[in-house]
N, C-alpha and C positions, 0 to 999 in steps of 0.2 A: 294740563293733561295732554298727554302725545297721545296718537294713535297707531295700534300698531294696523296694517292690514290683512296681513293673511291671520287664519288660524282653522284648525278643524271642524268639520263641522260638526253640528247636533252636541256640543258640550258643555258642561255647565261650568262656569266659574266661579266660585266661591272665596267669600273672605278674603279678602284681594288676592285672589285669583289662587289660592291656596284650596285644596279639595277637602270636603269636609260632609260631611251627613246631616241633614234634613234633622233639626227635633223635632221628635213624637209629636207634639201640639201644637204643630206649625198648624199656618193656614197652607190651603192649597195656591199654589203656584203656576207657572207656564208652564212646568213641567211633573206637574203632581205634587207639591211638596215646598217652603218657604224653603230656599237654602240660605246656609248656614252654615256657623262651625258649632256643631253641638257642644255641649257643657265646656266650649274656649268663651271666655269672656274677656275682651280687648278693654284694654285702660280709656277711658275718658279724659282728654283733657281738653278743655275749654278753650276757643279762640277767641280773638278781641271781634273780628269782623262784624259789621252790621250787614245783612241783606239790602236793605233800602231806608229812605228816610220816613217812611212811613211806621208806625209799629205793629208788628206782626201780633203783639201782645193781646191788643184792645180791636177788635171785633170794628170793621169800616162799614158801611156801605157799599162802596166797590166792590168788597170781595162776595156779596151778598149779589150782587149783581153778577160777576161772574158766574157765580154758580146757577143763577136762573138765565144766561146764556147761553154758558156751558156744560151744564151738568154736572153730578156731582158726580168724583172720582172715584167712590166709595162703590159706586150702583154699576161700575163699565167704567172703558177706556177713555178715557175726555182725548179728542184729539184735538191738537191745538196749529195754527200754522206755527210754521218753523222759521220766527223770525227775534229778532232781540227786545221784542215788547213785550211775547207770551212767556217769556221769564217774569213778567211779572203778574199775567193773568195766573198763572201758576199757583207765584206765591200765594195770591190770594184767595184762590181754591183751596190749598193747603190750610192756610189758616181759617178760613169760615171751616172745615172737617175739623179742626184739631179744638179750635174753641168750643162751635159752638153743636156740632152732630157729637164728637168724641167725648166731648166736658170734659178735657183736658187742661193741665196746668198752661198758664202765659209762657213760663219757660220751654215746655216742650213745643209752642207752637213757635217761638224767636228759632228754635233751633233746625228744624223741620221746615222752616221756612229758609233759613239760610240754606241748605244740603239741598235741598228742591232746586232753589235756583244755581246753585254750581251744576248739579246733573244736567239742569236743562241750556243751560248755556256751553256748554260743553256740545248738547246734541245739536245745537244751533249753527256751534261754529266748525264743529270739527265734520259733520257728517254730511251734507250735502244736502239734505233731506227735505221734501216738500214740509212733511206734516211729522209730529213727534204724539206718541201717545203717556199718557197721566194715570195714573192708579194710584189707591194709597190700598189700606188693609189695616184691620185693627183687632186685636184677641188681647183679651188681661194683660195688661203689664207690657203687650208691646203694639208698634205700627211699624207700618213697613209702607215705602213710597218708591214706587218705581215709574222710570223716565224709558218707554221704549223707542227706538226707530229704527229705520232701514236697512244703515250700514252693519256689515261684521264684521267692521274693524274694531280692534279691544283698547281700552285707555288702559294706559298703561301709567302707575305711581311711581312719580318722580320724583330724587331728592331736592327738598324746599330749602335754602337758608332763609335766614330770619331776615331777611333784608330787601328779598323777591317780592316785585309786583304781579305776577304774571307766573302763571302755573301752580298755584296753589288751589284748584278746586277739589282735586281728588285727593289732596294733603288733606285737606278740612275736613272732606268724607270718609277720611279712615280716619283721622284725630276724634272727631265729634260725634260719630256714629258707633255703636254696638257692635256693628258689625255690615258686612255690603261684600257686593260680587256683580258678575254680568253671567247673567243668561244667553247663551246663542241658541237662536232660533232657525226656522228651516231659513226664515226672510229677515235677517236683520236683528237685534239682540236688544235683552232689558237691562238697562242698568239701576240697581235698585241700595237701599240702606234698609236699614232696620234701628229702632232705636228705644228704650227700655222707656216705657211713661206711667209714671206715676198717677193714680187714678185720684178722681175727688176723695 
């Protein structure tokens, strides 16, 4: 993921960075509203990657632990330092929400767990940032997980070939995601996904 650094302020970017209208039954947002691309719905296709060697699937005790250290993302912004380990405290935020507050499927949390830690590793590396904040958001049929920080610099999606180590976070997050954009804020910008789940 590059970053670019200038851009205007106060604007929202949507759907990789494509402008589009807020649906009626979003949840409320940074800025009034879940963006989105109303009634577009982007193809899914599944990548091999694994997040970690742990599984996001089956409910740990670490992640249980995180969240009575940290808080849950669900209630407020979790801020986390901004360093290459809270990519995984992260994860495991995300997954104790997905499993076991959401009673969501094991696939939606493998997957949500992978797009979590690209966003966040991306905020890690690319943005300077002491501290990055965590949200997720949950209404019928969807969640939404947003990675906010400082910078408002915009990532910008790069062509991937199949053969790249390296720059493929925001590939995975428009491949695997429903949908995703950045928010710019007056200090710094959210970069967030969206993703269709299947209820018990």
């Amino acid at each position: 993921m590059a970053y670019v650094n200038s851009a205007p302020r106060d604007e929202t970017f949507r759907g990789a960075y494509s402008c589009g209208t807020a649906p009626s039954d979003a949840l409320g947002g940074h800025h009034g509203g879940m963006a989105g691309l109303e009634d577009v719905e982007q193809p899914r296709r599944h990548g091999s990657a694994t997040a970690a060697r742990w599984s996001p699937a089956v409910e740990d005790e670490r992640a249980l632990k995180a969240l009575e250290l940290f808080g849950s993302p669900t209630e407020g912004e979790v801020l986390l330092p901004s360093r290459p380990e809270s990519a995984g405290i992260a994860r495991r935020l995300v997954q104790v929400v997905v499993l076991r507050h959401w009673r969501l499927p094991p696939r939606t949390a493998e997957e949500a767990v992978l797009l979590v830690s690209e966003l966040v590793g991306n905020a890690v590396r690319h943005t300077g940032a002491r501290v990055f904040g965590l949200r997720m958001r949950h209404r019928r049929g969807w969640i939404r997980v947003e990675v906010r920080d400082p910078s408002r610099g915009l990532p910008c999606l790069m062509p991937v070939q199949e053969l790249d180590v390296s720059g493929r976070g925001l590939f995975l997050v428009d491949t695997m995601s429903d949908r995703w954009g950045v928010d710019l804020l007056p200090r710094g910008k959210t970069t967030w996904f969206e993703m269709k789940a299947a209820e018990h």
